[in-house]
VOMI-833625 format. One record per residue: residue in one letter; x, y, z of N, C-alpha, C, O in turn. Coordinates in steps of 0.05 Angstrom, whole numbers, plus 5000, padded with zeros to 4 digits. Example, Ala and Ser with C-alpha at 12.3 -4.5 7.8 and 13.67 -1.06 7.14 Angstrom:
# residues 2
A526448865156524649105156526449345156528549345169/S525749555142527349795143525850015157526850235161/
# end
This chain:
# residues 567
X087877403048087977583026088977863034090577983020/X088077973060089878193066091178163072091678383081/X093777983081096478003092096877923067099277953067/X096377863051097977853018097878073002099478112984/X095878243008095178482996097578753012098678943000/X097778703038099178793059102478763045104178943041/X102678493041105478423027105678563012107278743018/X104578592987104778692959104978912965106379042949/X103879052987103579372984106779472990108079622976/X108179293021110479333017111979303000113579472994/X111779082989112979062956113979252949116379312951/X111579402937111579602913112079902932112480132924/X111879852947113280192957116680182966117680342982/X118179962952120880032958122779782968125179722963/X119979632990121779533002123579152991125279002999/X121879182973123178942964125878872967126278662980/X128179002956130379012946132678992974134878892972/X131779082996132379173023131878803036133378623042/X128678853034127878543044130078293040131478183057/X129778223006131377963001133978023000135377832993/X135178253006138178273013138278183042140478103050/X136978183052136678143084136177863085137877713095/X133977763076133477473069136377273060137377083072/X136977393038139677293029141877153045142776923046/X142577443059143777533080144677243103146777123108/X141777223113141377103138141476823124143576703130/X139976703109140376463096143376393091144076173099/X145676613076147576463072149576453098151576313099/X148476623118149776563147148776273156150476093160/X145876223159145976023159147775783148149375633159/X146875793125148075593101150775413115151375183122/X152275713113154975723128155875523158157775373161/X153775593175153975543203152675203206152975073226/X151275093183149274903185151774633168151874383171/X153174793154155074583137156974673144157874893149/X158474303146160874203164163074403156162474573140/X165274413165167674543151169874373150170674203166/X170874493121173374413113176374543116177074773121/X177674313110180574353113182074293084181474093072/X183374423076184574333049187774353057188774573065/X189674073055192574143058193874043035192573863024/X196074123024197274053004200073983005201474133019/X201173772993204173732996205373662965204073512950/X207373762959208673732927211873542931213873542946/X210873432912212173192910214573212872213873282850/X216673132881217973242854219072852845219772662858/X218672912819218972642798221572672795222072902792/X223672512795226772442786226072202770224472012773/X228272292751229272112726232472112732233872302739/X233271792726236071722720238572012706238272152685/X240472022721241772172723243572172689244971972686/X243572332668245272172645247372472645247372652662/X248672462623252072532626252372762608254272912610/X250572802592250772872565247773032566245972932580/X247173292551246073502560243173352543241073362556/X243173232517241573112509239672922517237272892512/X241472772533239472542556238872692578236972582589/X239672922592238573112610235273062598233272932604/X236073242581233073322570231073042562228873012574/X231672892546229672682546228872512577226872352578/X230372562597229372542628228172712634226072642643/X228472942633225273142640224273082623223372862630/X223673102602219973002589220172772598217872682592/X221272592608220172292618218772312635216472222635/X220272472659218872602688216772702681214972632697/X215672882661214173052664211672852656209572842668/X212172722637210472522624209072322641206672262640/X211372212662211072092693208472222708206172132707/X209072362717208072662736204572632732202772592748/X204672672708201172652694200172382701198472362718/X201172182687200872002693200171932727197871902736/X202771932744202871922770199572062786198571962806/X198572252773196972422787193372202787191872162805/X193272112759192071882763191671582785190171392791/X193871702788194271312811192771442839192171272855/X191971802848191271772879188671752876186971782894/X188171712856184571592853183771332862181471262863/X186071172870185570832868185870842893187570962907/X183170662899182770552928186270342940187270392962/X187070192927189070072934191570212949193070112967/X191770512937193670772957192070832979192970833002/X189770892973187170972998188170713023188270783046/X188470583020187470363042190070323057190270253081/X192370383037194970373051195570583077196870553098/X193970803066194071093082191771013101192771063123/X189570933106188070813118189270673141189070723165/X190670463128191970333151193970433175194170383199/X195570633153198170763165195770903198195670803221/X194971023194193271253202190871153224189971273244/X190270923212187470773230185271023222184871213237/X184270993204181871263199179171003195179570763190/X177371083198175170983199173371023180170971063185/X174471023154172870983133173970763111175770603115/X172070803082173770623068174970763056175071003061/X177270563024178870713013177470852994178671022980/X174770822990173470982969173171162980174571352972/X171571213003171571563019173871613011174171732990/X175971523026178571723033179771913001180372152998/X179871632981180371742953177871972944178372112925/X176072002954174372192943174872492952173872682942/X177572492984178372662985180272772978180473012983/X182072632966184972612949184872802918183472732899/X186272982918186673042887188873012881190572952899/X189773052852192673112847192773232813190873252797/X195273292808195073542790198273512785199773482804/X199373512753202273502754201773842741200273942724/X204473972764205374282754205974342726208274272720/X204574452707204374382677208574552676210174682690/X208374452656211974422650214774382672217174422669/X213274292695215274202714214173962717212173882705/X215973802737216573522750215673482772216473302787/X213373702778212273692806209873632799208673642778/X208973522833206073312821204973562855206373672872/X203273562852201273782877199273582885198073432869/X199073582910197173382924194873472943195573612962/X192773442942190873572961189773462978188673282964/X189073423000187173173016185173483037185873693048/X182573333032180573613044180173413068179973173063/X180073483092178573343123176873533135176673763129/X176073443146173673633176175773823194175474043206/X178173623189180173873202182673963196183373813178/X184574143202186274203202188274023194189273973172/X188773903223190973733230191073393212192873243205/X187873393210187473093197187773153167188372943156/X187573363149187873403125190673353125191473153115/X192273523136195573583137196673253141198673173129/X194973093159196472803167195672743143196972873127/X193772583132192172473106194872663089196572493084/X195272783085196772873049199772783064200772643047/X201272783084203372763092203672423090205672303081/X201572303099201172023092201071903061202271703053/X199772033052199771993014202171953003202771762990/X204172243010206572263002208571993005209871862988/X208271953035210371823044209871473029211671313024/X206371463024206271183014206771192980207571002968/X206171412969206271422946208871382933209171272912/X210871472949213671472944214371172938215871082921/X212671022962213670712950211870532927212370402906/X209870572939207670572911210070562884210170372869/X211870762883211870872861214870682849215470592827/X216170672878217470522874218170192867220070082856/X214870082882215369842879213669812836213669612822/X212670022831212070002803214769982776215169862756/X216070212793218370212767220770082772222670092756/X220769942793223069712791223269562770220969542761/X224469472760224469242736224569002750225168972774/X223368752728222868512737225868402750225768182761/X227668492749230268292752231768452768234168442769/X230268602780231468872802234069022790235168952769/X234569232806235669482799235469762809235169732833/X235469892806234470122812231470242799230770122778/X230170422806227770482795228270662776230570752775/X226270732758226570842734226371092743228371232741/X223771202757223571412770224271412803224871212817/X224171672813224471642842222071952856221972192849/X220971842871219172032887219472232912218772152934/X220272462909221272542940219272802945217672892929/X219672892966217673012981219473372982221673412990/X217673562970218873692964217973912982219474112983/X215073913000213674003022212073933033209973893021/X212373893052210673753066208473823075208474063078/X206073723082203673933085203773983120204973853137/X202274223122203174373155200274423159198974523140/X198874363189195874453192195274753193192974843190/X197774903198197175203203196875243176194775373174/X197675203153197975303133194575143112193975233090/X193374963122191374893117189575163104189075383115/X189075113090185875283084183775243083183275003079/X181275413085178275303082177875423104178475653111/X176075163123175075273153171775403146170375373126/X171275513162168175683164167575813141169275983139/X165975833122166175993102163576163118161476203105/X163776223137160576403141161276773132159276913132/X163576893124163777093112163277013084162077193073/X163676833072163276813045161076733037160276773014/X159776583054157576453045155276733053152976723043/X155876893065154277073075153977283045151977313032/X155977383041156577473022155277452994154477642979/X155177122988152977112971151077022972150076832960/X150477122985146377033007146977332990146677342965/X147877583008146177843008147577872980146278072976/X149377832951148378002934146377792919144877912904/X145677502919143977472907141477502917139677482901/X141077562944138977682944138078022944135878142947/X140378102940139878402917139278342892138078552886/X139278192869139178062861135677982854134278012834/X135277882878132277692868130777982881128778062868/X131378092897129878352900129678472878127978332866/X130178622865131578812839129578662822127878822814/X129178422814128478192803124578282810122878372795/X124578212838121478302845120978602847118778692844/X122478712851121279032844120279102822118279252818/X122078982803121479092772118178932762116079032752/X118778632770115678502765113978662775112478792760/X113978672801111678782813111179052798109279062782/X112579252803112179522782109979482751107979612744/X111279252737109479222714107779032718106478962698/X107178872746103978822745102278932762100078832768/X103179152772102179372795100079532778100379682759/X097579452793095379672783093479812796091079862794/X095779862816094180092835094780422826095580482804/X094380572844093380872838096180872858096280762880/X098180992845101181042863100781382853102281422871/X100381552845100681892844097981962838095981832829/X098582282849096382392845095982452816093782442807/X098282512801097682512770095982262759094082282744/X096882052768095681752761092681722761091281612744/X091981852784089481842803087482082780085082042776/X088782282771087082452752086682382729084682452716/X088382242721088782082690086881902688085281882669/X086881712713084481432705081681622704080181652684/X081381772734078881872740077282102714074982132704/X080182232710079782422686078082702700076382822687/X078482752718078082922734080383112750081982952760/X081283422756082483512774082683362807080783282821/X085783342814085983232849084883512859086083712851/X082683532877082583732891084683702920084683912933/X085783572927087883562950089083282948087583092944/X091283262949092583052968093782952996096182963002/X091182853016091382773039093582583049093482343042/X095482673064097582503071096282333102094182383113/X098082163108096682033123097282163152099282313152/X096182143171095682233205096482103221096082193243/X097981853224097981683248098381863277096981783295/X099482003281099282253296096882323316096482253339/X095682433303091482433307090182253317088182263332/X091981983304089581773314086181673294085681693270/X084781593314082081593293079581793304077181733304/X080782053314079582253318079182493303081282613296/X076682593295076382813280078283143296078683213319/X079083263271079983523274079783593293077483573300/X081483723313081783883335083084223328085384273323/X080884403331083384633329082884803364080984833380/X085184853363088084893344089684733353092184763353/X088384553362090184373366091884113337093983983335/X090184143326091084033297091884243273093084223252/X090484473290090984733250093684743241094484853221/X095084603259098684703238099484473226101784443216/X097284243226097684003215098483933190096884053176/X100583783171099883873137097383643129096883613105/X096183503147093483403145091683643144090383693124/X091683803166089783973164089984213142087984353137/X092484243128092384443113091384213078091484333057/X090784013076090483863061086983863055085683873034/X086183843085082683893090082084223077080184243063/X083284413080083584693078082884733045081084853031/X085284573040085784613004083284472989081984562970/X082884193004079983952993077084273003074884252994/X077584413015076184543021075284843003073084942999/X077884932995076885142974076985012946076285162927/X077784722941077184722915073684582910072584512889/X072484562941069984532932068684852928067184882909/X069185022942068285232948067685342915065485402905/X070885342900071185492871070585292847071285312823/X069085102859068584782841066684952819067884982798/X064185062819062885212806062785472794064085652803/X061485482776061485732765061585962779062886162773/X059585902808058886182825060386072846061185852843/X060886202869061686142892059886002910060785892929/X056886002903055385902915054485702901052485592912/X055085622884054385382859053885142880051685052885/X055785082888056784812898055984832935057384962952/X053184652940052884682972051884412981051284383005/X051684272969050984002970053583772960053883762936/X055183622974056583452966056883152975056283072997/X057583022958057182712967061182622966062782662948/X061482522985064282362992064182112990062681973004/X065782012971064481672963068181542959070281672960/X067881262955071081152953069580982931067281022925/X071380792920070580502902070080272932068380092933/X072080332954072280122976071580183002071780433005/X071080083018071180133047073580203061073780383077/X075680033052078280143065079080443053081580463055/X078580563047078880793047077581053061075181053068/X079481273066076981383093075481643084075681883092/X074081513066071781763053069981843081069282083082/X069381703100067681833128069682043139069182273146/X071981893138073582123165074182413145074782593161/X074282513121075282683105072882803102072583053102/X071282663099067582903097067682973119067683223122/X067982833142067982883175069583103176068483313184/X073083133166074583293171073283623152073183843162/X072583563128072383743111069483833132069784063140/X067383733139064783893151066484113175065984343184/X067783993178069584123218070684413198069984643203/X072584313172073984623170071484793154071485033159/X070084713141068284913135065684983150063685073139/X065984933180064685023205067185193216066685343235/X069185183209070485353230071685553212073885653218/X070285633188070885823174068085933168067285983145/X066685973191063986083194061685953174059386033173/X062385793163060285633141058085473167058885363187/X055385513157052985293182052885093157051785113135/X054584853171053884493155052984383171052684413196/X052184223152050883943158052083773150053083833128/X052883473160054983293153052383093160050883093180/X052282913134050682763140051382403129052682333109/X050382243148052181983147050281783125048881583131/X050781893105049181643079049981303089048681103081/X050681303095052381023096050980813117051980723137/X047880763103046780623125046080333130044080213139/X048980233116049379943113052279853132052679623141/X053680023136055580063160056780413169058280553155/X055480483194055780813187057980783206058180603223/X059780973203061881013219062281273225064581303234/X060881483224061081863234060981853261062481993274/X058781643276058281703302061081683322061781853337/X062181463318065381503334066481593320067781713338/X067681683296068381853291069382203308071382323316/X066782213306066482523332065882403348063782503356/X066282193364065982123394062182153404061682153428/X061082173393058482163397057381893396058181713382/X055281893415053281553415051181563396049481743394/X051481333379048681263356046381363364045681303387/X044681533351042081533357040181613330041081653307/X037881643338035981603312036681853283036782093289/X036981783256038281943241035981923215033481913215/X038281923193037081933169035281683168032981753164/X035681423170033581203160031881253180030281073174/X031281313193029281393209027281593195024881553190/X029181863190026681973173025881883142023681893132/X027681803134026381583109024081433117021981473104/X024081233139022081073140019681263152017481163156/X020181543157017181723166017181633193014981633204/X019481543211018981533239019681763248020281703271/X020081963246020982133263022282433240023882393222/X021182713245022082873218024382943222025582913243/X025783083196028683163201029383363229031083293246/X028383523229027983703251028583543273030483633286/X027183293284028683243304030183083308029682983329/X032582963293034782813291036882993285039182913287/X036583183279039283373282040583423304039683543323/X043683313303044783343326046783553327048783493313/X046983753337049683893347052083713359052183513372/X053683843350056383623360057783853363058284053350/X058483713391059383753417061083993411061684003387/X061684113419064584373423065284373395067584363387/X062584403376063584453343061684603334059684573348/X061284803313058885003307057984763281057984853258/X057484543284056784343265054684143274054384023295/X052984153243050283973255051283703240053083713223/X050183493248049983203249047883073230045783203233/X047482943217045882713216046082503212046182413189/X046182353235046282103240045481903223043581983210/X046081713218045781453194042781313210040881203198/X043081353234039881293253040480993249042580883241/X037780873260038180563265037980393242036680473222/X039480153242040279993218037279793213036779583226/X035679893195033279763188032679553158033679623136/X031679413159031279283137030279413115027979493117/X031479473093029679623070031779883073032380043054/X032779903102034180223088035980333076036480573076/X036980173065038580243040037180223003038180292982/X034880123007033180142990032480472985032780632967/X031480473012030380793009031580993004030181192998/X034481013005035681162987034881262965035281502962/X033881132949032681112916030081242922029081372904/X028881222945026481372943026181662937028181792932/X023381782936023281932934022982182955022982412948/X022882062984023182213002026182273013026982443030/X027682062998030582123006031782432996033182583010/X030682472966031582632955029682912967030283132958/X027982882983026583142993028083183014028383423020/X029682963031031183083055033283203051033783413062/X034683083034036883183023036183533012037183743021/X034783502996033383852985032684073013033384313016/X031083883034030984103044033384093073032884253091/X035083983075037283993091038984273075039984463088/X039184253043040284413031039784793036040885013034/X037084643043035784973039036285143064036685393064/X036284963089037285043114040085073124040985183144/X041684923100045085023107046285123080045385113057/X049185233092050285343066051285053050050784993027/X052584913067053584663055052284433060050584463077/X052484193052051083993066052683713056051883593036/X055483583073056783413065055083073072053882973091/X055583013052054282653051055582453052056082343030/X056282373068057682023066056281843058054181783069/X057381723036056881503015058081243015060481223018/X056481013013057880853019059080772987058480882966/X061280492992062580462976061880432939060780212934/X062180562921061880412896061880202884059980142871/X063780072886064079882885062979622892062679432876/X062379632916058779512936057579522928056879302919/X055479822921053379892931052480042911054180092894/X050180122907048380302880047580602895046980792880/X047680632924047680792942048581052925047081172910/X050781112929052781292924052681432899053281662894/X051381192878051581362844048281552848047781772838/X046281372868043981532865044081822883043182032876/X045281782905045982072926047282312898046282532892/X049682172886050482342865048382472849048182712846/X047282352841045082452818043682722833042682902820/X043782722862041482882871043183132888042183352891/X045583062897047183252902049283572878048383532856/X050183692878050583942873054283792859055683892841/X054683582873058183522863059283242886058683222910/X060583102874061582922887064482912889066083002872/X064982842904068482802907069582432907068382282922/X070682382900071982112903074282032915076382052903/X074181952937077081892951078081612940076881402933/X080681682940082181322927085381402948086681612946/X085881212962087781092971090881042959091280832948/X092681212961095681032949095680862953095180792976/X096380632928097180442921095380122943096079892948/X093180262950091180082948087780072930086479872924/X087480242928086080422906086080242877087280392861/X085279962861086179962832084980172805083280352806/X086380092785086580292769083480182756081980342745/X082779932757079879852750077879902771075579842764/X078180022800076180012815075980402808073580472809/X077080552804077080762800075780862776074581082775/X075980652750074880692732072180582726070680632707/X071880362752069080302745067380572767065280692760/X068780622790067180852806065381082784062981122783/X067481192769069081432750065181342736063181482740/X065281122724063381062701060680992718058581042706/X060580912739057980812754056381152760053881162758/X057981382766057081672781056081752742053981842734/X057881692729057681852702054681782691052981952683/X054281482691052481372688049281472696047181452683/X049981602727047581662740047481912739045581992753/X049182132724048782352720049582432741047882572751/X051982412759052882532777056082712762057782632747/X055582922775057183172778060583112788061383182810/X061783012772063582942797066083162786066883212763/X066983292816067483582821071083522813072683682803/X071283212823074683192825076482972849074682882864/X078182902854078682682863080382782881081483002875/X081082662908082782642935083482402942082282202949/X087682492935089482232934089782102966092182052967/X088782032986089382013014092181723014093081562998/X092481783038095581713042098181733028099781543025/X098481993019100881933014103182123020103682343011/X104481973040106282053062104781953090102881803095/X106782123103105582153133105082523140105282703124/X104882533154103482763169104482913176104982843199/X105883213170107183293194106483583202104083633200/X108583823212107483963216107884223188109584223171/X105884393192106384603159107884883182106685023199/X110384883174112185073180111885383166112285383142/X111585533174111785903171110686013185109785993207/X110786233163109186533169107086523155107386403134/X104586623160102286703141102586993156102987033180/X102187253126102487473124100587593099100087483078/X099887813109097887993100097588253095099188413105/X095788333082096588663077093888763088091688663084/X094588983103092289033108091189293092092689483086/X088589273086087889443062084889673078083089583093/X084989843073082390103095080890003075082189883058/X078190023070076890043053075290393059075590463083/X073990573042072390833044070290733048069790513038/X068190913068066190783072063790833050064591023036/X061490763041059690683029058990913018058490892994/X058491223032058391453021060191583019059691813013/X062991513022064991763007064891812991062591732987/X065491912973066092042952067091972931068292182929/X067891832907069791772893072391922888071792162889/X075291902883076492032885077892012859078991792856/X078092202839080292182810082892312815083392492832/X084192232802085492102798087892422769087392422745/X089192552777090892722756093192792751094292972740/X093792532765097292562772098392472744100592372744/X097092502719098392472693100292212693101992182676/X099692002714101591792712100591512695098391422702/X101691402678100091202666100090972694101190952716/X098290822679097390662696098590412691099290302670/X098590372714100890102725103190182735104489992744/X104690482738106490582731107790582761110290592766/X105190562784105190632805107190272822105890082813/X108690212833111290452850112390482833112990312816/X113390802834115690862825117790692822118590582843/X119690582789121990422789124590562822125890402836/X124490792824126990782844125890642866127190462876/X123490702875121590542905122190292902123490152917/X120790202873120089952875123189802874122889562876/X124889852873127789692871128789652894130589492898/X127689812914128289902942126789582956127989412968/X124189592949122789402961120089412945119289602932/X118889152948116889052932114588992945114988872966/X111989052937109089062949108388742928108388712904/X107888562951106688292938103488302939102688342962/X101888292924099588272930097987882925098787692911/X096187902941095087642933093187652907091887832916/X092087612883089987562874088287432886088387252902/X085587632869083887362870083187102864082587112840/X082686792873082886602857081786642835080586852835/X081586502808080186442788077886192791078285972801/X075986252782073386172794074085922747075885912731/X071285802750071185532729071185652705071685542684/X070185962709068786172683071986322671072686402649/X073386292697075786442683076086752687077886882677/X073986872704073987172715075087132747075486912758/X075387362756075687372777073287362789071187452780/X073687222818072187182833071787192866073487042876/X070187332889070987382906068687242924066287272919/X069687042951068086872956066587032981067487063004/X064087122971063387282994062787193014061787353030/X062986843025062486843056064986933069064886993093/X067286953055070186983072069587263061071487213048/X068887473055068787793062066287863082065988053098/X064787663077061287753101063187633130062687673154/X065587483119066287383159068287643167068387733190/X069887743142071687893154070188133160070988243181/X068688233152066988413156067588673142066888893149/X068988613118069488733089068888693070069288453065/X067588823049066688773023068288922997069389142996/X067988752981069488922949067688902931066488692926/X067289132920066089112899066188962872068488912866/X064188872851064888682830067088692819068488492815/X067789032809070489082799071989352808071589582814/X072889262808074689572828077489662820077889622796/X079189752829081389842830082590012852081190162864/X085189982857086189982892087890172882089390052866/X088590422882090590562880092990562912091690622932/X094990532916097090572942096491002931096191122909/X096591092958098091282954099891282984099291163005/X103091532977104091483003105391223016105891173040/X105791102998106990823006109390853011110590982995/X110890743035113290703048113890413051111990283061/X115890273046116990003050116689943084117190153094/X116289793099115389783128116789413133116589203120/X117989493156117889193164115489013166113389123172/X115488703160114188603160112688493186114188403204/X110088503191108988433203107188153206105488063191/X107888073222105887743222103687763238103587843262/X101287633217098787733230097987323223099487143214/X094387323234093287183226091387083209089187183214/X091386923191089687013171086886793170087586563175/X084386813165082586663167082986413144082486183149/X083986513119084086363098086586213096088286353087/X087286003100090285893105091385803083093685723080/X089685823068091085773038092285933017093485882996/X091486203032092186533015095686413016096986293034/X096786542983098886482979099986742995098786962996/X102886653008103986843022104587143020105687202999/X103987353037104487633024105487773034106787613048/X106388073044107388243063105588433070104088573056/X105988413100105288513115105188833120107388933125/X103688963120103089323117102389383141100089323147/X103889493160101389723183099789863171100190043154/X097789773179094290023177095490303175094190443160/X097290413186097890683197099690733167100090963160/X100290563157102590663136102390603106104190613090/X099090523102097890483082095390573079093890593099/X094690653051092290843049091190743025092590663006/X088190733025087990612992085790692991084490743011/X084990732960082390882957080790602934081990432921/X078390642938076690392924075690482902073190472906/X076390622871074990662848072690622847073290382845/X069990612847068590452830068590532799069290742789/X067290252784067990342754066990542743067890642723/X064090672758063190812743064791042733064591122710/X066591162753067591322758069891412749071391592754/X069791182731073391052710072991232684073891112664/X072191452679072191582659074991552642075291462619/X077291682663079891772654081791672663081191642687/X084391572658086591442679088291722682090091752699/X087591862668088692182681086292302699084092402692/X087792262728086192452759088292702763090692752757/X085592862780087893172781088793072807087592902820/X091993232817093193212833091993252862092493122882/X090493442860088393572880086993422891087093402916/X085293262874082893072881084092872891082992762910/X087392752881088692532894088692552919088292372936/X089492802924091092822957088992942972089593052993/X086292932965083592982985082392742986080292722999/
# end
């Protein structure tokens, strides 16, 4: 079933049409090479009628001839000519073979009769029709003699003789090749189109939001690259895998109303072949290395796969503290050269996938929550298992991974309805494989902005300029200040995620306003930025940018005096 499933997949991603042209191809080379070859020679033979005097009997002698001719072309069917040429020749068949190689054909409004004899070869086709001729001539003669002798009515002469060089046929392996590969363009073209309309897998990420009816929070291309090892930086950060984990990463972050809404999540597929472990695995790594303390924890305690994953050895985990052998506290593992905690799927016990449903499952889970900012869950499959819809119910948001074009459009919709069912949250869906992997090429660039410290002063603002007004049209034509926004959070306001200002070690206030003063256009500078998803911007020296932080209270007027500006 999977090397058929394997087939189909190539199928439907293209390669059909390529395949049975190739198939074609080789078959009609075969074909070619496997069957005998022919020779086709031909010799034309011209009909005479009695010579008359008078322009009128001219003519009623050609339609006699011609009438002849037709006639004549009938007689190289009869074994009785076959056997004569047989003999001449010593050939080793009978006169039925030989006549089955014989044609003939009178030249429509001439007196010529065309003769064909096909052989295995060259030289034996050319003898065989050269032989026909020569017997047919008397054939023909001893027919139209009259009973009481005379001359013949007609007379038979040889008008070319057949020649082996001039034979045709031989190998047809160009031709026969020929139509191997377009009919098998052809039967390809043929199976692409079938397959297309009985294809009911998840082929786009649009597809994949439509069944699920949910936002793609990323589409994961595939890694062969990597291997089956979790995230390396930096040795992987310029990956467009890794910038894929990045993006699956802030759209959990802005999944909720608040920035902190969302700290508990469950990673689930419809199937096993899909790699909901390695993507929770990848997603716990980037939101540990963007100062977030997770917990990545391996639900999946009917086959867990986290522990090689990160190269770590099995040891006692979650069904462990389910069954009360041992408390959370001490199954937490640090993993290795990562600021990320572990919890292990622990040992594979009878009943422990039951316990899921319990009620101490849902206290570990609660208080794992309370001790990290995030807390990712691997789930086993939907489609299996009842696991996954109950983790949902108790977690903060779920994510659903589905596979290109192995993924069906019914296993997605039963996932979709099994989480809905259990009152799970589901945040949005991640398309994995589609593509391959490569590297994400640029610049990431930034502005760098002073902030005033906490007791300055407020500063207004009386430069009589309306607002927005600021750069000047001659400046600004010169060169242009790109700024990033802030994302838009579920509410539709702006929103600012304060673990990425508590890391940079800058804060903004709820609402603010940034006045430039003194702005000069500056070459661009390339810096590094923590957030790898900030849409691209330009780069400011600290030294050549100045900005003052409004607060609102202070927003009386958008007319400030000149004075107060420039202090």
């Amino acid at each position: 079933m999977n090397a058929l499933s394997s087939a189909a997949r190539i199928l439907r991603r293209g390669w059909a049409i390529p395949v049975f042209a190739v198939f074609g191809l080789i078959l009609g080379a075969f074909m070619a090479m496997s069957s005998p070859s022919s020779y086709t020679s031909t010799t034309v033979l011209f009909i005479g009628s009695p010579i008359s005097a008078d322009s009128a009997g001219a003519y009623q002698g050609d339609l006699f001839s011609q009438q002849r001719a037709a006639t004549y072309a009938q007689l190289f069917s009869s074994d009785d000519l076959a056997v004569k040429v047989i003999d001449d020749l010593g050939l080793p068949m009978s006169g039925h073979e030989l006549a089955s190689q014989v044609s003939a054909a009178a030249v429509e409004k001439t007196v010529l009769l065309q003769v064909s004899v096909t052989d295995s070869t060259a030289e034996g086709s050319a003898g065989i029709a050269n032989a026909y001729a020569k017997n047919f001539a008397q054939y023909v003669g001893q027919l139209e003699t009259p009973n009481g002798g005379g001359r013949p009515n007609t007379s038979v002469q040889v008008v070319t003789e057949a020649n082996a060089e001039d034979a045709s046929g031989g190998s047809n392996l160009v031709m026969m090749s020929l139509f191997g590969l377009v009919g098998g363009l052809v039967v390809g073209v043929g199976v692409r189109v079938l397959l297309g309309r009985l294809d009911r897998s998840v082929r786009s990420a649009s597809m994949l939001s439509a069944v699920a009816g949910v936002p793609i929070l990323a589409t994961v291309p595939e890694s062969a690259s990597r291997g089956s090892h979790a995230l390396t930086f930096p040795a992987d950060g310029g990956t467009a895998y890794a910038e894929s984990i990045r993006k699956l990463r802030t759209g959990i972050e802005f999944a909720g109303p608040s920035a902190d809404a969302i700290r508990s999540v469950l990673v689930t597929s419809p199937r096993y072949s899909e790699p909901a472990g390695c993507l929770a695995a990848d997603l716990a790594i980037v939101l540990s290395e963007a100062g977030r303390r997770v917990l990545l924890v391996d639900g999946d305690l009917r086959s867990p796969s986290l522990d090689s994953y990160l190269g770590m050895t099995p040891a006692a985990g979650f069904s462990d503290v389910l069954a009360g052998a041992i408390p959370l506290v001490d199954v937490l593992v640090q993993v290795p050269g990562r600021s990320l905690t572990l919890l292990p799927a622990g040992s594979i016990r009878s009943g422990s996938a039951d316990a899921i449903a319990s009620t101490s499952a849902r206290q570990v889970l609660v208080e794992a929550t309370e001790k990290f900012e995030y807390t990712i869950i691997v789930g086993p499959p939907l489609s299996l298992y009842s696991d996954s819809a109950v983790i949902g119910s108790v977690v903060d948001g779920v994510v659903l991974v589905s596979t290109q074009s192995i993924s069906s459009v019914d296993e997605v919709e039963g996932a979709v309805t099994t989480l809905r069912a259990a009152g799970a949250n589901l945040l949005g869906a991640v398309l994995a494989g589609a593509g391959r992997s490569g590297s994400v090429k640029g610049r990431s660039r930034v502005i760098v902005v002073d902030e005033p410290s906490v007791n300055e002063p407020p500063v207004k603002d009386t430069s009589n300029e309306p607002v927005g007004a600021w750069p000047p049209v001659e400046r600004g034509a010169a060169a242009q200040l790109v700024r990033t926004e802030p994302d838009m959070g579920s509410t539709g306001k702006n929103e600012v995620n304060k673990h990425d200002s508590a890391d940079s070690g800058e804060s903004f206030a709820d609402d603010v306003r940034i006045d430039f003063d003194e702005w000069e256009p500056a070459e661009t500078e390339e810096r590094y930025t923590r957030s790898d998803l900030d849409s691209p911007t330009v780069a400011i020296p600290r030294s050549m940018l100045r900005t003052k932080v409004v607060p609102k209270a202070n927003r009386s007027s958008d007319k400030l005096s000149t004075d107060e500006r420039q202090g």
